[in-house]
GUKOL-550006 format. One record per residue (C-alpha): residue number from 1; residue in three letters; chain; x, y, z. Coordinates in nm, 4 decimals. Layout:
// GUKOL-550006
(node NUM 'Ala' 'A' (X Y Z))
...
// end
This chain:
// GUKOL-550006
(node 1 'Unk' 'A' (-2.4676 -2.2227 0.7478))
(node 2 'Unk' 'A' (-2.0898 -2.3198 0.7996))
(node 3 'Unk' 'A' (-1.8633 -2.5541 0.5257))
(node 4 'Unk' 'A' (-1.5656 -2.7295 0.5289))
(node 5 'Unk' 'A' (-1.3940 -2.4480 0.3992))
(node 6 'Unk' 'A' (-1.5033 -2.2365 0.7117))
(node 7 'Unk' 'A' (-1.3901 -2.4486 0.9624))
(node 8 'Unk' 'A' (-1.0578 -2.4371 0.8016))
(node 9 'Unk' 'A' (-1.0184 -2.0607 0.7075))
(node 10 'Unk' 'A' (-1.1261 -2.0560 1.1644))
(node 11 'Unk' 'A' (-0.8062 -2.2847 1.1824))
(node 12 'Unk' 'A' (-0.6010 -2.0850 0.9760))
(node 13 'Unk' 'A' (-0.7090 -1.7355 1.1562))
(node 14 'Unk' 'A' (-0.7333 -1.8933 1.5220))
(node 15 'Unk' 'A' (-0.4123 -2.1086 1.4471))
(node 16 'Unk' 'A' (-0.1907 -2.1407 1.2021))
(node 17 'Unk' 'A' (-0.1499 -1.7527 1.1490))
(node 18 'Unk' 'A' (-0.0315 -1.7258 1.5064))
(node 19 'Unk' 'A' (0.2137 -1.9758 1.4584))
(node 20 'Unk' 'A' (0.3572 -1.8813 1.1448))
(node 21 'Unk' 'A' (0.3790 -1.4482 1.2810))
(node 22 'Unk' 'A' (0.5428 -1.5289 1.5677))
(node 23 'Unk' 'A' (0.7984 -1.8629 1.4028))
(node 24 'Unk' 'A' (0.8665 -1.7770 1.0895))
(node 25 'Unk' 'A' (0.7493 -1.3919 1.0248))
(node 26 'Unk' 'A' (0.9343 -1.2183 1.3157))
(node 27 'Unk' 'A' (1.1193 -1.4518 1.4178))
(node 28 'Unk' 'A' (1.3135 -1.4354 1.1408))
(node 29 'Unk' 'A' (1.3576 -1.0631 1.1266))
(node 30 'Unk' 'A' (1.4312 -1.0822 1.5172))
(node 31 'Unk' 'A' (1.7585 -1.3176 1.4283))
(node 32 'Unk' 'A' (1.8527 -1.1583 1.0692))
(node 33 'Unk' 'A' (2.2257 -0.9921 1.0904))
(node 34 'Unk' 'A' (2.1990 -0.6179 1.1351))
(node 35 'Unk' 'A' (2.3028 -0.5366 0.8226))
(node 36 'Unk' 'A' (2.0287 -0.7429 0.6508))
(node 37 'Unk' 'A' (1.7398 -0.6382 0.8192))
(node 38 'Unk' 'A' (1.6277 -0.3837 0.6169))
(node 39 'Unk' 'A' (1.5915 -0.6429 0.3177))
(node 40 'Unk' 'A' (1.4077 -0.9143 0.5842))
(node 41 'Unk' 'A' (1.2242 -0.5847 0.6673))
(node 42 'Unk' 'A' (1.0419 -0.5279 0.3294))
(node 43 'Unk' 'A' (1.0580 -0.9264 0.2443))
(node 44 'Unk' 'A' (0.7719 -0.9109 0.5433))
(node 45 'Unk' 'A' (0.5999 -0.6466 0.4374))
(node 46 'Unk' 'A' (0.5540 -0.7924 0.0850))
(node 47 'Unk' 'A' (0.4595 -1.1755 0.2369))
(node 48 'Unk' 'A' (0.2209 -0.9963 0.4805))
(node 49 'Unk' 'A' (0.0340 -0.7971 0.2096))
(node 50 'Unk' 'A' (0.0459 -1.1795 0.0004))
(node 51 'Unk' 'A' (-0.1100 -1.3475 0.2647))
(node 52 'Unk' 'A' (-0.3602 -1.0862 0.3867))
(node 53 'Unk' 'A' (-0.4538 -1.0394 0.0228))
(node 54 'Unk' 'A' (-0.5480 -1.3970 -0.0114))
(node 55 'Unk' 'A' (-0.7186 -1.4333 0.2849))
(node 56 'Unk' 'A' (-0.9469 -1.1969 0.2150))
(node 57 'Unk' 'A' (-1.0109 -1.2945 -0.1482))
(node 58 'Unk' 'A' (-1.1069 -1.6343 -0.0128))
(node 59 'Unk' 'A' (-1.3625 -1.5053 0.2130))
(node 60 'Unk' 'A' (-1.5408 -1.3509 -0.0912))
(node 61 'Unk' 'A' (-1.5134 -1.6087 -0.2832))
(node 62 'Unk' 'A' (-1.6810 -1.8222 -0.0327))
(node 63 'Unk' 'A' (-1.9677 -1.5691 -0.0058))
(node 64 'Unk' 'A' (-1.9679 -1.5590 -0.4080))
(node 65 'Unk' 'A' (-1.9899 -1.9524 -0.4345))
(node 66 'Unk' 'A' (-2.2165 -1.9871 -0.1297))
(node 67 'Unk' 'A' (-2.4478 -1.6919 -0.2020))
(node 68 'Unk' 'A' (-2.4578 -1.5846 0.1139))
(node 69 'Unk' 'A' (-2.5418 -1.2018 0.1895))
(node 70 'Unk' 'A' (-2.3001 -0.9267 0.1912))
(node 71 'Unk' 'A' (-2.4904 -0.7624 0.4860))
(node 72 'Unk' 'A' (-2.3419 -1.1135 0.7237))
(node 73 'Unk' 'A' (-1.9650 -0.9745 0.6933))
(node 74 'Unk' 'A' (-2.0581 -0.5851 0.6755))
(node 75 'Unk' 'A' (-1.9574 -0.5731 0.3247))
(node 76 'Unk' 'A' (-2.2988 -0.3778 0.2988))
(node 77 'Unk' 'A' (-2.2881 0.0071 0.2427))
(node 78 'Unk' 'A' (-2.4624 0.1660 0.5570))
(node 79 'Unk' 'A' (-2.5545 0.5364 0.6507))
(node 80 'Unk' 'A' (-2.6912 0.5735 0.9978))
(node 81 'Unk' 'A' (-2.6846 0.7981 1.3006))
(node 82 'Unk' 'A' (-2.4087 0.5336 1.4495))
(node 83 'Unk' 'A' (-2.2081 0.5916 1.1012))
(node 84 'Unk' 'A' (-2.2681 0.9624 1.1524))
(node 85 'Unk' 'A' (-2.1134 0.9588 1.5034))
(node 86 'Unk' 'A' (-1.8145 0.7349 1.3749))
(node 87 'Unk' 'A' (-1.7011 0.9890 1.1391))
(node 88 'Unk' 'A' (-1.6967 1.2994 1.3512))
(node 89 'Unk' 'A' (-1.5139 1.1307 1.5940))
(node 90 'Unk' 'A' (-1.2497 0.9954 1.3632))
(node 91 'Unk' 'A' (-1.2104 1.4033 1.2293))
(node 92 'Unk' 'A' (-1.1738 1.5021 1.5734))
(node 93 'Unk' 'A' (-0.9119 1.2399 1.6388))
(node 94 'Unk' 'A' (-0.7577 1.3026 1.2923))
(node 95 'Unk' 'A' (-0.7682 1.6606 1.3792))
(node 96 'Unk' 'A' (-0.5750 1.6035 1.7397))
(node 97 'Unk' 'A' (-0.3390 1.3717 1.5805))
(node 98 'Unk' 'A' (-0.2407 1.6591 1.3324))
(node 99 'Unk' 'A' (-0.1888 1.9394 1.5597))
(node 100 'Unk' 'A' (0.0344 1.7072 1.8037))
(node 101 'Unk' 'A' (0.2430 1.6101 1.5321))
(node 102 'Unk' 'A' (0.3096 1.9608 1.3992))
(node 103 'Unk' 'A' (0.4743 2.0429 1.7625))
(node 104 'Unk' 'A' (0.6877 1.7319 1.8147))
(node 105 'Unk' 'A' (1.0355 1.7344 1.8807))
(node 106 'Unk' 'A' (1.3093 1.5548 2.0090))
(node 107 'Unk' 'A' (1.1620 1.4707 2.3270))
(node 108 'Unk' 'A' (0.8365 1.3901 2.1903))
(node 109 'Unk' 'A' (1.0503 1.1276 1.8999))
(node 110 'Unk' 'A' (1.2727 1.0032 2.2466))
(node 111 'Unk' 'A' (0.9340 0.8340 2.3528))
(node 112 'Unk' 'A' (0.8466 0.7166 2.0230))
(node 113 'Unk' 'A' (1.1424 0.5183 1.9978))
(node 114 'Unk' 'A' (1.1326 0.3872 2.3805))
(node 115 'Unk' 'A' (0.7613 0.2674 2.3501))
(node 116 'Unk' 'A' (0.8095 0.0581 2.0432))
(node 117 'Unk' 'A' (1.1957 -0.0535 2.0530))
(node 118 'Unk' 'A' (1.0701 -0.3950 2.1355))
(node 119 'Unk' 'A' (0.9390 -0.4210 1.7582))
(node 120 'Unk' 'A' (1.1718 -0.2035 1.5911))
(node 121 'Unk' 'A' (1.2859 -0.4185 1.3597))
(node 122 'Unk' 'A' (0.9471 -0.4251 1.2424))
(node 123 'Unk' 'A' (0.8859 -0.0737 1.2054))
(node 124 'Unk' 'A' (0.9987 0.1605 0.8670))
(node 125 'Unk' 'A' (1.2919 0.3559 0.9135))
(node 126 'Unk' 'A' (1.3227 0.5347 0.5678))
(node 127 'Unk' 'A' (1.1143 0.6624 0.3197))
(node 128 'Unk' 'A' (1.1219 0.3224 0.1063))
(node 129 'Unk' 'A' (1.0179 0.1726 0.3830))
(node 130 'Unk' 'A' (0.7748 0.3786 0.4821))
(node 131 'Unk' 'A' (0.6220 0.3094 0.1400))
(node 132 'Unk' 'A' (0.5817 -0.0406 0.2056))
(node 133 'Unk' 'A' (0.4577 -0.0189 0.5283))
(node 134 'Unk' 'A' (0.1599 0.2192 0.4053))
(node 135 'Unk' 'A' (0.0607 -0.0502 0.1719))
(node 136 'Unk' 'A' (0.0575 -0.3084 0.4503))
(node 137 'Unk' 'A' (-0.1411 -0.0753 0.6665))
(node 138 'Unk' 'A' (-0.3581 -0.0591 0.4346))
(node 139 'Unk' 'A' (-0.3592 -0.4454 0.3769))
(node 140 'Unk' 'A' (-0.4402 -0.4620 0.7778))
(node 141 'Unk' 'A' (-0.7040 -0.1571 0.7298))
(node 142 'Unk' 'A' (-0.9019 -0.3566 0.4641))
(node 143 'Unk' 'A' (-0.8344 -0.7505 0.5033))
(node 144 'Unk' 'A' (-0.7963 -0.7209 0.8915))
(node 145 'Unk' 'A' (-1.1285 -0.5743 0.9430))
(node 146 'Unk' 'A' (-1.2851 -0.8540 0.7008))
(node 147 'Unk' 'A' (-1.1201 -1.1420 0.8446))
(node 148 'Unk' 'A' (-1.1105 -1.0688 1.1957))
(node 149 'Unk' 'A' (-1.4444 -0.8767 1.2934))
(node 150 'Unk' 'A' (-1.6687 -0.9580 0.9439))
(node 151 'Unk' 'A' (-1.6086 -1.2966 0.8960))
(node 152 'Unk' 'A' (-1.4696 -1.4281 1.2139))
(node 153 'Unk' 'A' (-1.8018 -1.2659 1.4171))
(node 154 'Unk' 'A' (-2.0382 -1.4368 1.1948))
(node 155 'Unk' 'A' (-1.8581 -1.7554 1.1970))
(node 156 'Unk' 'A' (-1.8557 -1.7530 1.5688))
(node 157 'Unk' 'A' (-2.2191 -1.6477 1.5951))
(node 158 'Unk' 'A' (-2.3100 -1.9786 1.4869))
(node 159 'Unk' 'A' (-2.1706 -2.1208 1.8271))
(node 160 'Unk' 'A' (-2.2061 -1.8515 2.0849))
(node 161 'Unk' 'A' (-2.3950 -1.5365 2.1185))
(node 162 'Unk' 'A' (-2.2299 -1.2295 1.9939))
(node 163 'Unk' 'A' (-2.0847 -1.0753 2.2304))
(node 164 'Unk' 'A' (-1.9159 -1.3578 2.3071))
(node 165 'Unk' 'A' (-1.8195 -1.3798 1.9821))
(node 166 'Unk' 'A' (-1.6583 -1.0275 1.9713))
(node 167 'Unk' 'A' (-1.4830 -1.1046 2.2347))
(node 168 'Unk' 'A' (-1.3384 -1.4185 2.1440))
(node 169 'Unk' 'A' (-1.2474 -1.2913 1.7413))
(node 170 'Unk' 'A' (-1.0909 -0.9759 1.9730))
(node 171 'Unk' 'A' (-0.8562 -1.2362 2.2000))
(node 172 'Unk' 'A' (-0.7710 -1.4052 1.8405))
(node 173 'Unk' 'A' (-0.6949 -1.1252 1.7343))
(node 174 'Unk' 'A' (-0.4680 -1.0257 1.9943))
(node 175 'Unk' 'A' (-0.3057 -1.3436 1.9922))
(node 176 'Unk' 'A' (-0.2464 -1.3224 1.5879))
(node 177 'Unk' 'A' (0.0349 -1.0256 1.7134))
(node 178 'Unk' 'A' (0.1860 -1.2752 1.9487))
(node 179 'Unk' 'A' (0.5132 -1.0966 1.8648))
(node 180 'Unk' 'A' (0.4769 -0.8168 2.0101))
(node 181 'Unk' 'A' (0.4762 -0.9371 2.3557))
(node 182 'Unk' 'A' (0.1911 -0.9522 2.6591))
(node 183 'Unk' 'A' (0.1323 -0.5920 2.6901))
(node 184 'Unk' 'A' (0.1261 -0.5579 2.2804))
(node 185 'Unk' 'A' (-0.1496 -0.8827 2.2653))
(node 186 'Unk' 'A' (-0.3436 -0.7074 2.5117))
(node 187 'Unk' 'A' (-0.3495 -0.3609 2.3642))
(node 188 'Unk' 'A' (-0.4186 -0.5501 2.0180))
(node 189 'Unk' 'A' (-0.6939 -0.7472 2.1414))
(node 190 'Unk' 'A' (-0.8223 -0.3604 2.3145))
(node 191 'Unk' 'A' (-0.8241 -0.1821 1.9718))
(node 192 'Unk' 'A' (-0.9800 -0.5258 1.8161))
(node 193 'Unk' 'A' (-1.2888 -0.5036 2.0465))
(node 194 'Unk' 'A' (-1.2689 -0.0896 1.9789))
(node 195 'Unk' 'A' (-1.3074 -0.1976 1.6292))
(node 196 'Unk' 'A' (-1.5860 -0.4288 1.6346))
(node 197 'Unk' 'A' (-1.7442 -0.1834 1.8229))
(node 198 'Unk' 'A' (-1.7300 0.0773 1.5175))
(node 199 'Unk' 'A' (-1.8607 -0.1767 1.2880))
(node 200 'Unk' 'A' (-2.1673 -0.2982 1.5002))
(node 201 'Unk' 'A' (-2.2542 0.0927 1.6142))
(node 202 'Unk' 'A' (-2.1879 0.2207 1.2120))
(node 203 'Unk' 'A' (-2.3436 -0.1175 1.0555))
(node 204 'Unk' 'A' (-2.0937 -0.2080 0.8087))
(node 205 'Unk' 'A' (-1.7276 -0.2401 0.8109))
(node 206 'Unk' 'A' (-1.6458 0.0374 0.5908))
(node 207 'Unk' 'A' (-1.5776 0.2597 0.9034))
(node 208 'Unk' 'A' (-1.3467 -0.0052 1.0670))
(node 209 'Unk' 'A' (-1.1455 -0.0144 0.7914))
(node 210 'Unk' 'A' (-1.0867 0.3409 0.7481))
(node 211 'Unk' 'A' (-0.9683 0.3980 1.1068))
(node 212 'Unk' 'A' (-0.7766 0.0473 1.1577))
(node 213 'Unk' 'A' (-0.5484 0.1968 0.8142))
(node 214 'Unk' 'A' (-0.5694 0.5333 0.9297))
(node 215 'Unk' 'A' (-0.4294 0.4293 1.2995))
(node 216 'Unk' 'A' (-0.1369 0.2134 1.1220))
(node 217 'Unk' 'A' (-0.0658 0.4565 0.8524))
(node 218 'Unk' 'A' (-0.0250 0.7585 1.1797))
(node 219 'Unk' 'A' (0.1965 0.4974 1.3780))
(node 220 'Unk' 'A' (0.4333 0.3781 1.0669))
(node 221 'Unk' 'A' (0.4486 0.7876 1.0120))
(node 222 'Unk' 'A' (0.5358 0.8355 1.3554))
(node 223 'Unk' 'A' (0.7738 0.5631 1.4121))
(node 224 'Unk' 'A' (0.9479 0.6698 1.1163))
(node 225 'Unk' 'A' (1.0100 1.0177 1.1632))
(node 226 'Unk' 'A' (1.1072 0.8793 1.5111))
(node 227 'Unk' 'A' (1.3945 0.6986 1.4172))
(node 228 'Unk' 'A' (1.4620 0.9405 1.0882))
(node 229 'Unk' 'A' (1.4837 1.1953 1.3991))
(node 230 'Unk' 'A' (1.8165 1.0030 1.5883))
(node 231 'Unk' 'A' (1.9499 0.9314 1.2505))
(node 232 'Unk' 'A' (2.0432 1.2577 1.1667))
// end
């Protein structure tokens, strides 16, 4: 059963946080003087671990005050075959991910930089940086996954079957990274449904969250070296 307080965290996800990413989040680092970007740069990182933080805080507390089950946003701790399946797939990826790193070089750091100079201002460029951006990819890993497949799947469910609702919480989803252009929405909304995915096959969110920070985490690492790379 839905509240009043449901409807309007919906609004807020669906809404409002689409808004306020692509007005007053990068917008403003889009149009800050070159010299000051760096300190927009971690001023966004700090307001988007704030906000996500929140968010997700809320959601418990509306499962606290409502009693509802932890099980309903995969908050649940599950170990099945899908789980199983999940994790050696992630190692093999991790595994990949390693060895191509170890051989990259300038060529490899060239198309790094090409495929995300659209968002660049976005992106760490130092170790500080990169600091900051590991805690928000973290932030997305954990309070992403909750807000966006857990809680915005079983809010849907109440209105449409589920997979329409995973696909719909996917599109939101997309939309939330409005910024990043057509091709970035789509791509977001792509890795949204990959997620959901993960958490119906594994049962729980758990698994989400680890690859969701683990894929943010490898990109701010990559992007960083990247531009590290021409600096020198």
């Amino acid at each position: 059963m839905t509240h009043l307080p449901d409807h309007m965290l919906f609004v807020m996800l669906a809404v409002l946080f689409p808004i306020r990413a692509a007005t007053f989040g990068y917008r403003k680092l889009e149009r800050a003087a070159e010299d000051d970007v760096p300190r927009v740069r971690q001023w966004l990182y700090r307001q988007i671990i704030a906000i996500q933080w929140s968010l997700a805080a809320l959601v418990v507390l509306l499962w606290i005050v409502f009693r509802r089950p932890w099980s309903a946003v995969g908050l649940q701790p599950v170990v099945n075959g899908g789980l199983i399946g999940v994790v050696a797939g992630l190692l093999i990826v991790v595994l990949f991910a390693a060895l191509q790193q170890r051989g990259a070089g300038e060529e490899a750091h060239a198309r790094v930089r090409q495929r995300v100079r659209h968002i660049e201002r976005m992106l760490p460029h130092d170790a500080r940086e990169l600091r900051w951006f590991s805690g928000v990819a973290i932030t997305a890993g954990v309070c992403e996954e909750l807000l966006y497949r857990g809680y915005l799947i079983w809010y849907l469910q109440h209105w449409i079957p589920l997979t329409f609702a995973v696909a719909l919480a996917a599109i939101i989803f997309g939309v939330g990274h409005f910024y990043q252009g057509p091709r970035g929405m789509i791509l977001t909304a792509c890795v949204g449904a990959f997620l959901a995915g993960v958490y119906l096959v594994s049962g729980s969110l758990y698994a989400a969250m680890v690859i969701h920070a683990l894929m943010d985490l490898y990109s701010g690492h990559v992007t960083c070296r990247a531009f590290r790379h021409a600096a020198a």
